[in-house]
C-alpha positions as a Markdown table, in Angstrom:
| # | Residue | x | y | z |
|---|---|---|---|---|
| 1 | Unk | -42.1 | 139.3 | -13.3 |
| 2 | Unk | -45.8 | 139.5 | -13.3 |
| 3 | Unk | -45.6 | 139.9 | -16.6 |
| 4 | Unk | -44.3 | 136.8 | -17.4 |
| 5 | Unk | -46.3 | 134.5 | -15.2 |
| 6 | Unk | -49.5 | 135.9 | -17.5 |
| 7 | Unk | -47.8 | 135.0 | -20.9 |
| 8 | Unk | -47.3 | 131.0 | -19.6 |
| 9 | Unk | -51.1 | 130.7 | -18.1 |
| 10 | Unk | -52.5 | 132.2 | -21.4 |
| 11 | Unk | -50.1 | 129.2 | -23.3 |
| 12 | Unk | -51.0 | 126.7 | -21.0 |
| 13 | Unk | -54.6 | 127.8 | -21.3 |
| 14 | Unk | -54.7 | 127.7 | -25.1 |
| 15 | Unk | -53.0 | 123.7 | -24.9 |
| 16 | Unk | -55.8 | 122.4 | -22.8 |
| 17 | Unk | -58.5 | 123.7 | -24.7 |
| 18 | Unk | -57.9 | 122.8 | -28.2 |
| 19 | Unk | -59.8 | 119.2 | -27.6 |
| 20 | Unk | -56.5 | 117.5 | -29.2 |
| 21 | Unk | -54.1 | 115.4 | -27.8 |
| 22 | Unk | -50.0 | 116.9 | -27.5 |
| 23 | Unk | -48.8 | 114.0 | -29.0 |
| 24 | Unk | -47.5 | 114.4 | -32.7 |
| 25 | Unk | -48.4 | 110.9 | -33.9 |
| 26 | Unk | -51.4 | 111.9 | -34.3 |
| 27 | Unk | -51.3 | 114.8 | -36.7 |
| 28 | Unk | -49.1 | 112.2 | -39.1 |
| 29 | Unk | -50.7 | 110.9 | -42.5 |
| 30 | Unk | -52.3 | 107.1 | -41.8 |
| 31 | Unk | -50.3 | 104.4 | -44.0 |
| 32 | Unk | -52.5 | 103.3 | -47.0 |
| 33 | Unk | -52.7 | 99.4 | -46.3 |
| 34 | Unk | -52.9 | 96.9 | -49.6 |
| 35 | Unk | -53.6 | 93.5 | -49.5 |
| 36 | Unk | -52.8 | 91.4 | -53.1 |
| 37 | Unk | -55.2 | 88.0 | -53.5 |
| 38 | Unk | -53.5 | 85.5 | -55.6 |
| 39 | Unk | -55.5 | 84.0 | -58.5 |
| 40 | Unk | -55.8 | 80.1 | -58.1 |
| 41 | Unk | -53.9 | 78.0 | -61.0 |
| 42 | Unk | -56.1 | 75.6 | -62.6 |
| 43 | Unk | -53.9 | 73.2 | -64.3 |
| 44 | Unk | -56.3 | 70.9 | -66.4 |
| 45 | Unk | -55.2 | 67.6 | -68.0 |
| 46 | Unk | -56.3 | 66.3 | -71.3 |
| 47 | Unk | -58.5 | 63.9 | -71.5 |
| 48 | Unk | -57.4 | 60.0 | -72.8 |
| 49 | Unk | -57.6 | 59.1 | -76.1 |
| 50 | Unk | -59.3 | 56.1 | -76.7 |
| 51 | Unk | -58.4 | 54.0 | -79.8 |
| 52 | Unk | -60.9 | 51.7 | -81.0 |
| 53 | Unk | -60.1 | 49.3 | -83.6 |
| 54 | Unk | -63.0 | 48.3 | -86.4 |
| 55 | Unk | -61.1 | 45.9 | -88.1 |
| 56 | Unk | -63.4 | 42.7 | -87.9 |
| 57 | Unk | -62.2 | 39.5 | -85.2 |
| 58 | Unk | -61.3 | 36.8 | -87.8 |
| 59 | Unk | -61.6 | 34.0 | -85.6 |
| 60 | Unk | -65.4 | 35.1 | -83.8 |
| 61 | Unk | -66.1 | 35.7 | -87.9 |
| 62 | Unk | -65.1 | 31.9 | -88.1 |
| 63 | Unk | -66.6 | 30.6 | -84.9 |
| 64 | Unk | -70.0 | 32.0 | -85.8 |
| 65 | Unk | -69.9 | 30.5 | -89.9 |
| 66 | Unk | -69.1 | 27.1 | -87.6 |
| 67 | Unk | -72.1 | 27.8 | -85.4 |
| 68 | Unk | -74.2 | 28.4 | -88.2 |
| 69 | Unk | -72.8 | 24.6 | -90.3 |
| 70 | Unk | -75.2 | 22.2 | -89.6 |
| 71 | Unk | -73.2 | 19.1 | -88.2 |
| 72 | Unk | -74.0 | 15.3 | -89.0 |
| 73 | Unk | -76.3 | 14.4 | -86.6 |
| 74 | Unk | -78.6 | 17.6 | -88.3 |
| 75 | Unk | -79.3 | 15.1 | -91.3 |
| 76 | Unk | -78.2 | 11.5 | -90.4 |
| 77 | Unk | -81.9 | 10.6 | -89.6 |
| 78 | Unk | -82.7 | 12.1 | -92.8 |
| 79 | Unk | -80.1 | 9.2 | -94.6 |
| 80 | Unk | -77.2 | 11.9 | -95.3 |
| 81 | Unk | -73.4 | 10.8 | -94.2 |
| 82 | Unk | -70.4 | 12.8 | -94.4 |
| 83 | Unk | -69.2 | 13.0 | -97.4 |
| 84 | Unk | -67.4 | 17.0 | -97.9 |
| 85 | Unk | -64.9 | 18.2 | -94.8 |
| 86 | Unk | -65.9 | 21.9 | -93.6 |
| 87 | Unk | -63.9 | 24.2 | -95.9 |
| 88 | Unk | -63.3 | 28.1 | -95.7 |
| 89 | Unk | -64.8 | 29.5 | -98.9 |
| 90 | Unk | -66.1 | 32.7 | -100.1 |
| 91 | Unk | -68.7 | 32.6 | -102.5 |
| 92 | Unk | -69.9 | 36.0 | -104.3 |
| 93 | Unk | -72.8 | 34.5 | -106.7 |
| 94 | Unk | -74.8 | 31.6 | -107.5 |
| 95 | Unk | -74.6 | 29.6 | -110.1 |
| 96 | Unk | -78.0 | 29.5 | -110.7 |
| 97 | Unk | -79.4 | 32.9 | -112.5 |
| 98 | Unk | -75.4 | 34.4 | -111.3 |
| 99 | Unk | -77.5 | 35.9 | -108.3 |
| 100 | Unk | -75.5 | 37.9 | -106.2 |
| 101 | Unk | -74.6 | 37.0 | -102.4 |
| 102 | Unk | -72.9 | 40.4 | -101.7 |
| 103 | Unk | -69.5 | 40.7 | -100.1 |
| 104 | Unk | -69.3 | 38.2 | -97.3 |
| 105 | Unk | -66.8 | 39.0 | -94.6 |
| 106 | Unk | -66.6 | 35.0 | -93.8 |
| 107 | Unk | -68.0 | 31.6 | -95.2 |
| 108 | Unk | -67.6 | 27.6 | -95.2 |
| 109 | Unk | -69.1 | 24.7 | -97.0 |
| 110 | Unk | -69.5 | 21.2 | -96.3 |
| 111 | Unk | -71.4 | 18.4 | -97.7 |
| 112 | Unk | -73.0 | 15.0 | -97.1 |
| 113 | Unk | -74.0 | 12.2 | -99.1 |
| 114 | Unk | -77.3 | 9.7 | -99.3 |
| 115 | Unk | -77.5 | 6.1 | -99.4 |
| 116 | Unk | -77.0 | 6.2 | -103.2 |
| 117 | Unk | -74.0 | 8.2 | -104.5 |
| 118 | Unk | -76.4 | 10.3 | -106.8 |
| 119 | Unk | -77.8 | 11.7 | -103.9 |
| 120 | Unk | -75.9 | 14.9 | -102.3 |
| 121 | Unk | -76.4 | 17.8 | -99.9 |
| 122 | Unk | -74.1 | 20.8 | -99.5 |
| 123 | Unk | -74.6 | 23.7 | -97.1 |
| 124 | Unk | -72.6 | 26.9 | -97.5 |
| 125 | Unk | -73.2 | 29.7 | -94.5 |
| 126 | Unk | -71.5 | 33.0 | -94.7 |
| 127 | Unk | -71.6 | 35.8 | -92.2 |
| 128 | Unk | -72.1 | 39.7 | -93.4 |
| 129 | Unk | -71.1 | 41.9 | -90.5 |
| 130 | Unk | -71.8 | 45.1 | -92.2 |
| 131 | Unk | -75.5 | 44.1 | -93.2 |
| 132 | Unk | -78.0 | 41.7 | -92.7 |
| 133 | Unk | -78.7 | 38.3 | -94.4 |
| 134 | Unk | -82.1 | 38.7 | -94.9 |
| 135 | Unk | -81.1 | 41.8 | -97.2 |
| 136 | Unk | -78.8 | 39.7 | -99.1 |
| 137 | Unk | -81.4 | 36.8 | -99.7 |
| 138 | Unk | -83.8 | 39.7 | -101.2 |
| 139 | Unk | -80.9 | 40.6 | -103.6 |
| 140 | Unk | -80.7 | 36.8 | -104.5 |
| 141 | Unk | -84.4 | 36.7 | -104.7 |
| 142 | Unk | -84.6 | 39.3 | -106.9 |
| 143 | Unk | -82.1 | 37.7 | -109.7 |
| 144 | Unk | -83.7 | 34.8 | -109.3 |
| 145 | Unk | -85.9 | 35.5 | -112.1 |
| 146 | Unk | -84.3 | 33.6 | -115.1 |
| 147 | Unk | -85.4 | 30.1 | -116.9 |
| 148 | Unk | -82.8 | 28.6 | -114.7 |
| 149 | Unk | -84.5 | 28.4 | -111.7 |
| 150 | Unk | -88.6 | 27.5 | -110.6 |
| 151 | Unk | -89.9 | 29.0 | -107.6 |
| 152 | Unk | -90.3 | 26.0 | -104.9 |
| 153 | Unk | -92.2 | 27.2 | -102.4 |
| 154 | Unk | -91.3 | 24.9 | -99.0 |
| 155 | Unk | -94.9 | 24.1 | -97.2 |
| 156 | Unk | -94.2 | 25.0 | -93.8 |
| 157 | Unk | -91.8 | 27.4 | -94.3 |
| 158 | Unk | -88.7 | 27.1 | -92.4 |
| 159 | Unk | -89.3 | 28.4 | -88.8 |
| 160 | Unk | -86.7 | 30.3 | -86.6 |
| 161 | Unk | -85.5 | 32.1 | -89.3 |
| 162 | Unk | -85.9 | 35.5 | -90.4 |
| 163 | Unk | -86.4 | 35.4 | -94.4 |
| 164 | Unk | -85.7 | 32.4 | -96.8 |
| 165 | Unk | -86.5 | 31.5 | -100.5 |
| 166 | Unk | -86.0 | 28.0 | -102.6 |
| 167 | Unk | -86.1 | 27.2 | -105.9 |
| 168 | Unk | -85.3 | 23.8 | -108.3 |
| 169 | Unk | -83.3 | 23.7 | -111.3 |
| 170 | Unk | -83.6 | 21.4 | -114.0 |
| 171 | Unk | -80.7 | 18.9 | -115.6 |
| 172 | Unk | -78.8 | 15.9 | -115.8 |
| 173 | Unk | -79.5 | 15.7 | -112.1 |
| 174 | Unk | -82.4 | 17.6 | -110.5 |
| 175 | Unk | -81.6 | 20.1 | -107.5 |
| 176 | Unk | -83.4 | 21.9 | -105.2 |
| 177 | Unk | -81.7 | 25.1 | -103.3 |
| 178 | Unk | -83.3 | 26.8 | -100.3 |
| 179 | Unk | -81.5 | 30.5 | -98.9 |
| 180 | Unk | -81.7 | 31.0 | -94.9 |
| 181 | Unk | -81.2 | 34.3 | -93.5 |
| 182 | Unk | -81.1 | 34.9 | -89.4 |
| 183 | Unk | -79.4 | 37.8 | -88.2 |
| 184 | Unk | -76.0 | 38.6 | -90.0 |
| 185 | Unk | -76.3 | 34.5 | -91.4 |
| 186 | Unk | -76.9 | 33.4 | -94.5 |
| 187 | Unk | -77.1 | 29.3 | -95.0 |
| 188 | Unk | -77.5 | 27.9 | -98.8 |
| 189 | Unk | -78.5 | 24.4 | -98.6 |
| 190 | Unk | -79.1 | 22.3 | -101.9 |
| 191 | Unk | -80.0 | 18.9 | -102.3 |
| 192 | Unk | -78.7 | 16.7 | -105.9 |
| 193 | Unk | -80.3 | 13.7 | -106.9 |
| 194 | Unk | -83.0 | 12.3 | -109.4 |
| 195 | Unk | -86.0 | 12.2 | -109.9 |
| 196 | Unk | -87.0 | 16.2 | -109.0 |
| 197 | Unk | -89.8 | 15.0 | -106.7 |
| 198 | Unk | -87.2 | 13.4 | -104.5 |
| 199 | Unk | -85.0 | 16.5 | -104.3 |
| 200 | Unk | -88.0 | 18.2 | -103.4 |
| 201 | Unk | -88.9 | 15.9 | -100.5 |
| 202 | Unk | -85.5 | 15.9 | -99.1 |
| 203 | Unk | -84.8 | 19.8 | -99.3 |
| 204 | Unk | -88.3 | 19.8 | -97.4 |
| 205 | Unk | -86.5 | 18.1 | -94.5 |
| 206 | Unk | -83.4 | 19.5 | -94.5 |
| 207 | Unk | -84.7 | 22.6 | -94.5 |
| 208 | Unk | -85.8 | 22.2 | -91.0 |
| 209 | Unk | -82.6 | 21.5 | -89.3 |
| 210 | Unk | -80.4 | 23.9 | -90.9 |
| 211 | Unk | -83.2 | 26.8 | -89.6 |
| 212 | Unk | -83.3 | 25.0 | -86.0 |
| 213 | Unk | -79.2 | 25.2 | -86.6 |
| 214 | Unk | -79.6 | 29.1 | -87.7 |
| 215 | Unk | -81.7 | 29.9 | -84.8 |
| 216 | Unk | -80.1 | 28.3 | -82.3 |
| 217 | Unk | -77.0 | 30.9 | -83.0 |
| 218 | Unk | -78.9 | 34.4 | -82.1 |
């Protein structure tokens, strides 16, 4: 019996001093813990199309030739009535020396007459959105080289305007032609009538309200 008691305090003994606690738990394997982060979704939306449309506004095209007419108060001081009703026209030359007046995307002529029936004045004005008039006066300037045509130079030149030219032509009738350029206008004005001295006098004052007209539309 003695025996026995020894064999349970040695046990007991051996428990207590092993620095570990008797409960099992703790012996078991710890649980591997995984967290997942979801990736974000980025949903992205295409951008809007934008159409733009470069075909040319007929009517502002039209509007801006009108601006550009002189109208008849320009020239009835001057002894001009009207005579021609504004037409749409096109015109791709002159006649004078066939210089060329490039490819106008617009244009309209009118016309007036003087006291005396052998006395006229037309002005044609065309619009070049693409370009610029004063390039298409230099192209006409440039052909304007044949026996057709004499250089008239106008003393002031035109004011407002960005280039012009004139010239007189001998015939039955004498004329005298003077090319306006402002902006993406062109404006031909030509006076008709006999002798040449007075088409040159009258082109000289004409000259001055179609350029007022011109500048007026920038």
């Amino acid at each position: 019996m003695r025996r026995v008691c020894v064999v349970v305090g040695i046990l007991v003994l051996t428990a207590s001093c092993s620095g570990k606690p008797n409960d099992l738990r703790h012996y078991a394997d710890p649980v591997a813990t995984t967290t997942s982060t979801a990736v974000p979704t980025t949903t992205r939306s295409a951008a809007p199309t934008t159409t733009t449309s470069s075909a040319p506004n007929t009517a502002a095209l039209a509007a801006s030739v009108t601006s550009g007419l002189m109208v008849d108060a320009s020239v009835s001081e001057i002894g001009f009535h009207p005579s021609v009703p504004q037409k749409a026209t096109v015109l791709s030359q002159l006649p004078a020396c066939s210089a060329p007046l490039g490819t106008a995307a617009a244009g309209a002529q009118t016309g007036w007459v003087g006291a005396s029936s052998v006395t006229t004045l037309t002005e044609y004005v065309a619009v070049y959105p693409k370009t610029t008039a004063a390039q298409v006066l230099a192209a006409a300037k440039a052909a304007l080289t044949c026996s057709q045509a004499t250089r008239y130079a106008l003393t002031p030149a035109p004011a407002g305007v960005d280039a012009s030219y004139s010239w007189c032509e001998k015939g039955s009738q004498a004329s005298c032609t003077v090319l306006l350029a402002k902006g993406h206008l062109l404006a031909r004005v030509q006076v008709i009538t006999t002798p040449e001295t007075k088409a040159q006098t009258l082109i000289s004052e004409v000259a001055v309200p179609a350029a007022a007209r011109l500048a007026a539309t920038s």
